[in-house]
VOVO-724146 format. One record per residue (C-alpha): residue in three letters; z negated, x, y. Coordinates in steps of 0.001 Angstrom, whole numbers, padded with zeros to 6 digits, always signed. Layout:
N
ALAZXY ...
END
This chain:
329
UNK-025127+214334-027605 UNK-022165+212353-027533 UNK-022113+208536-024900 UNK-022048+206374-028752 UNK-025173+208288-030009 UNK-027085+208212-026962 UNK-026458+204559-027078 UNK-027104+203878-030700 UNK-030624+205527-030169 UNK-031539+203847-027042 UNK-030858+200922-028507 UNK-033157+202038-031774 UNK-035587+202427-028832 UNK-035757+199483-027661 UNK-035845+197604-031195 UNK-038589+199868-032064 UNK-040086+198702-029098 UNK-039592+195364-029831 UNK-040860+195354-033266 UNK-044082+196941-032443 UNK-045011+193997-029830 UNK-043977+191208-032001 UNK-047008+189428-032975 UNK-047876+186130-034719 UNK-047609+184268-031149 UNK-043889+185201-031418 UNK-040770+182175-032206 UNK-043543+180325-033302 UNK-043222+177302-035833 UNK-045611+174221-036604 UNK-044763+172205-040045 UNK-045459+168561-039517 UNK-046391+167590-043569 UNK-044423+164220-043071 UNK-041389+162656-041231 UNK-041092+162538-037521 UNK-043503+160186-035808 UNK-046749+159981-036649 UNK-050057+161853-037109 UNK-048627+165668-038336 UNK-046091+165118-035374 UNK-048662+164596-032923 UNK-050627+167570-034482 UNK-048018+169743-033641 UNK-046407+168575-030148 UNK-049625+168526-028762 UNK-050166+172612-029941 UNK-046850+172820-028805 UNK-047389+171257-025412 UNK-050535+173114-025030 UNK-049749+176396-025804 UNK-046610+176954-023417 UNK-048450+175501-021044 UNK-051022+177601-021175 UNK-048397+180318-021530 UNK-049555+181455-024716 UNK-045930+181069-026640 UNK-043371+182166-024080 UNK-040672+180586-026548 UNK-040687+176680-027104 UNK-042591+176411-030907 UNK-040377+174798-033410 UNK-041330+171568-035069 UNK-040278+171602-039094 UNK-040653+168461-040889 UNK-041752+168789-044604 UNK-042750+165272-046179 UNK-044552+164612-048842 UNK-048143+163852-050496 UNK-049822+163817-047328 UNK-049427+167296-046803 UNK-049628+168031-050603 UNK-045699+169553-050450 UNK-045928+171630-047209 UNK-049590+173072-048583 UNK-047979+174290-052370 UNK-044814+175463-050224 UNK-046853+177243-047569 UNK-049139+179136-050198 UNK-046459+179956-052884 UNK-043800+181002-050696 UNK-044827+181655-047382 UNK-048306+182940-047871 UNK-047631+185764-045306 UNK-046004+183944-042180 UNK-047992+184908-039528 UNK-046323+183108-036737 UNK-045847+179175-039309 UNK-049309+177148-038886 UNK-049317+173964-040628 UNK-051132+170768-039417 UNK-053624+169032-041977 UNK-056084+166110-041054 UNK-058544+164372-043040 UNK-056452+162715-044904 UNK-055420+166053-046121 UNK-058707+166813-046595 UNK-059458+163844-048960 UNK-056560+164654-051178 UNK-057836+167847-051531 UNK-060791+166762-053127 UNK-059191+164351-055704 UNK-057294+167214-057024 UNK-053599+165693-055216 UNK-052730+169427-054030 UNK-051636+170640-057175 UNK-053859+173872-058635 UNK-054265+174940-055052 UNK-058278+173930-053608 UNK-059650+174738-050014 UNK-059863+177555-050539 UNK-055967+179183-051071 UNK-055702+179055-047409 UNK-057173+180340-044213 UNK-057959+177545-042191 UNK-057278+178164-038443 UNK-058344+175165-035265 UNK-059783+171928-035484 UNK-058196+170415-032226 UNK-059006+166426-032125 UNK-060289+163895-033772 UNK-060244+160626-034055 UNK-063266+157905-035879 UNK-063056+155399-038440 UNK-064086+151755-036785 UNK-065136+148599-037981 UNK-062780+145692-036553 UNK-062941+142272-036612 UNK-060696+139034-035298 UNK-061423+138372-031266 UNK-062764+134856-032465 UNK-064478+136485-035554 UNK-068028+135103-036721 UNK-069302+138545-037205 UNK-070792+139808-034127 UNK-072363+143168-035181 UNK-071888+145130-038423 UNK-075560+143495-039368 UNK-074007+140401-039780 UNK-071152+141624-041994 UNK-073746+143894-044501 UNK-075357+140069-044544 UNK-072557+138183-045621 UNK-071385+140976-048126 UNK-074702+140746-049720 UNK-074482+137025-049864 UNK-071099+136894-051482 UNK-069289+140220-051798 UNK-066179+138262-052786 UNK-066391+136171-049131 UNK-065735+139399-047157 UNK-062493+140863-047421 UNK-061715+144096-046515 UNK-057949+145533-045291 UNK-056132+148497-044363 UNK-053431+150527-044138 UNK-054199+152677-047549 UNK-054911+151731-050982 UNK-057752+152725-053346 UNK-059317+156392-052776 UNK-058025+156409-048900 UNK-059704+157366-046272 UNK-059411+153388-044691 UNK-060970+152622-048219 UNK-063265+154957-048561 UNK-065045+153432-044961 UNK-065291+150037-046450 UNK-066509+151556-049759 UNK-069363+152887-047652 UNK-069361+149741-045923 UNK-070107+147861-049055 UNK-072340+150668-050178 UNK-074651+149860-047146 UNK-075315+146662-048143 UNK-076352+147558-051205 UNK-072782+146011-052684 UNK-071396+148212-055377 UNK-067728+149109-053780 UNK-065649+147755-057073 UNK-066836+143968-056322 UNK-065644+144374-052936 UNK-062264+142463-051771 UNK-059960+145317-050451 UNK-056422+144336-049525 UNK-053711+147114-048839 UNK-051195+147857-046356 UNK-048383+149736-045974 UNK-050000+150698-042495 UNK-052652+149925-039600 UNK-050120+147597-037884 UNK-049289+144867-040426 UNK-053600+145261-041572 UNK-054445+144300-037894 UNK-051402+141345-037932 UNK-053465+139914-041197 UNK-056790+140704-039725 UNK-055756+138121-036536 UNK-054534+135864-038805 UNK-057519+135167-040658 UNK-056263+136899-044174 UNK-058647+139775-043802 UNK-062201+139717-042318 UNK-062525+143368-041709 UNK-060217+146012-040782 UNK-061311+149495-041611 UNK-059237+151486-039112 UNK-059369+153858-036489 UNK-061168+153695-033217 UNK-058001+154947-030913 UNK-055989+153390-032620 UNK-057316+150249-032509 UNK-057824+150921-028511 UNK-054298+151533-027814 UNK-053628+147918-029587 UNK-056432+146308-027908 UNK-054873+147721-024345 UNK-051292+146085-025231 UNK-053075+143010-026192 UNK-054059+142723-029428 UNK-057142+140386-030255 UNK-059705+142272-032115 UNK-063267+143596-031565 UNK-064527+146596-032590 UNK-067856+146276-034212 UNK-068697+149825-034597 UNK-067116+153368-034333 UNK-067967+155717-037089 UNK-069021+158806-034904 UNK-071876+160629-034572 UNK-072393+159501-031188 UNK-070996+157109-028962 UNK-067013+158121-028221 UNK-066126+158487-024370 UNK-063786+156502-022385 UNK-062784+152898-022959 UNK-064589+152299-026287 UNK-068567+154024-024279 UNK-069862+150818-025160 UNK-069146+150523-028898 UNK-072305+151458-030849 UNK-072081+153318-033214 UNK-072030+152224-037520 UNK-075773+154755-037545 UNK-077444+152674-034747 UNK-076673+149278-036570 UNK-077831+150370-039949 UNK-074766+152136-041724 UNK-075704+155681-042040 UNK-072136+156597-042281 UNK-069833+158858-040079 UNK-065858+159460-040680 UNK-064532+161829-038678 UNK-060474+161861-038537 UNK-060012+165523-037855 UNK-056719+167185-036589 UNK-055938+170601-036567 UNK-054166+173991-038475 UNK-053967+176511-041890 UNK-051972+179115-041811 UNK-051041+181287-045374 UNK-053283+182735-047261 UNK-052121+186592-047161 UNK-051705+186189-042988 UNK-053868+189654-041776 UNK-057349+189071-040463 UNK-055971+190616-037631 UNK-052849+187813-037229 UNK-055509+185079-037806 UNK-057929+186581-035196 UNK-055424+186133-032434 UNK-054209+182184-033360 UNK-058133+181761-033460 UNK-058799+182931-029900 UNK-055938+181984-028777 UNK-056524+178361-029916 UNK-060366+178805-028124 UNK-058722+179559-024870 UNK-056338+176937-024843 UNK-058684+174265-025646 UNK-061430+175127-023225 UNK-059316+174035-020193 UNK-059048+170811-018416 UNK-055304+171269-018839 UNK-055740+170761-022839 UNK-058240+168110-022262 UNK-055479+165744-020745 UNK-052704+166246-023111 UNK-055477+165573-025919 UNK-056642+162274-024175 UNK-053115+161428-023784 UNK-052460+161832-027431 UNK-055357+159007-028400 UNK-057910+162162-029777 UNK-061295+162528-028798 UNK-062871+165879-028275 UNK-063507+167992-031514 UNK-062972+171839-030957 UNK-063539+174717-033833 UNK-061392+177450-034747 UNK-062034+180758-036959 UNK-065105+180834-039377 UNK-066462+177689-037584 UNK-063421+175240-038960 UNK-063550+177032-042387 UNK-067041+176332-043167 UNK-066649+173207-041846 UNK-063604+172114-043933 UNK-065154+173542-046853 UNK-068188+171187-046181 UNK-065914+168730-045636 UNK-063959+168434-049346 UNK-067202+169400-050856 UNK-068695+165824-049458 UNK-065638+164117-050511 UNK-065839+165357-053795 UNK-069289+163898-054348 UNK-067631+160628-053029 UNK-065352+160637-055133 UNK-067140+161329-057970 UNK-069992+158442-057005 UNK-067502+155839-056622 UNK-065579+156184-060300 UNK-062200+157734-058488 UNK-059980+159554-060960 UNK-059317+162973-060161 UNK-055702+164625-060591 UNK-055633+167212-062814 UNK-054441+170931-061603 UNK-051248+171473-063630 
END
């Protein structure tokens, strides 16, 4: 055998070789559905961070940015063109979720994907002014009932959000039907908590970390109640919760993965326990704290049924509060 042939098949050796141990956890990608910054960015730097820590990626994971219908554009791409790639998760929340069950992801449903980790959460929260008259969420579910058009509502989404949505329930729980409510929106949770402190809004339907991190830099507002199903840990331990003053209402903010819908049970089964290993250490506990998340951790069959359960409540939601529903084209 001549030097050039014994080199061309050693090196068809070790590509063989190669080939045979690549696996999903190989050059690894995470799309963020939206621009840099924000939620989907945070989804993914924190897998990211976690996973080569944890030295479960030994290459960095790339970060691609696809924008558009929160998460409706990366979810259509993901299933229509990349329905096999094993080593691409994409982040969703509950946003995502939500828009799911209005029909704003095209003819795709929950079901044209295989959903992989649920790795944070955050809760919706009831916040009012520091020098706000309301003192509990009793005493705003009084005042609504009084005079619905007294109380007004803001946030940074407009009608069907999820920051809607919590003071539709809100409304709901007084007995209020959620059309006669006053809803103002925002283009986000910063200029919403700017009106809310300056008396044009009584009630800011936001986030519970988020709200925290502004209280901690100085903002002055109150958090009347966290929508959890128990009370969250931390600096917020002694917010009750909306259930124990009367608003049988929870709103999870869930963060976590899909991959494509043709990716092999056998590709999915090692992103699942991978993701289980990772997120059962202290390690992955800190960067999730850091991040503003509380603890939520599912992966596999767990987070499917769960999602599933998830847009199926939404739907009814939707449907009891007169939303219109997009049509699948």
């Amino acid at each position: 055998m001549t030097p050039t042939r014994a080199a061309a098949l050693a090196a068809s050796f070790v590509l063989a070789a190669s080939l045979a141990h690549a696996g999903p956890l190989d050059k690894t990608e995470c799309i963020a559905p939206a621009k840099p910054g924000g939620g989907f960015d945070l989804t993914c730097k924190l897998a990211q961070s976690a996973l080569m820590d944890a030295k479960a990626i030994s290459d960095p994971m790339r970060v691609t940015y696809m924008p558009g219908g929160i998460g409706a554009v990366a979810y259509n791409a993901v299933v229509a063109q990349r329905p096999d790639a094993a080593n691409t998760i994409v982040a969703f929340s509950g946003g995502s979720l939500l828009n799911l069950a209005q029909g704003k992801f095209g003819r795709y449903n929950e079901n044209d994907v295989r959903w992989l980790a649920g790795i944070g959460a955050d809760y919706g929260a009831l916040v009012v002014a520091e020098n706000s008259p309301f003192k509990s969420v009793k005493d705003v579910l009084a005042a609504i009932k009084a005079d619905p058009t007294k109380v007004v509502f803001g946030a940074g989404g407009t009608v069907g959000s999820q920051d809607w949505m919590k003071a539709a329930l809100t409304a709901r729980a007084a007995g209020v039907d959620p059309k006669s409510m006053r809803f103002v929106a925002f283009e986000g949770g910063g200029e919403a908590m700017t009106a809310l402190q300056g008396g044009h809004i009584h009630v800011f339907t936001g986030d519970a970390a988020e709200t925290a991190q502004q209280m901690k830099a100085g903002t002055k507002v109150r958090i009347l109640a966290v929508m959890s199903d128990k009370r969250l840990p931390g600096d917020l331990a002694q917010v009750p919760t909306a259930k124990e003053q009367g608003i049988n209402v929870e709103w999870p903010i869930i963060r976590g993965f899909y991959l494509g819908p043709k990716v092999s049970d056998a590709d999915y089964k090692v992103w699942a326990e991978t993701f289980a290993k990772v997120m059962a250490t202290p390690a992955y506990d800190k960067l999730r704290n850091e991040r503003g998340l509380y603890p939520f951790s599912m992966t596999g069959a767990e987070i499917d049924a769960y999602v599933k359960k998830q847009v199926d409540a939404y739907r009814k939601l939707v449907a009891e509060f007169g939303l219109a529903v997009a049509q699948a084209k």
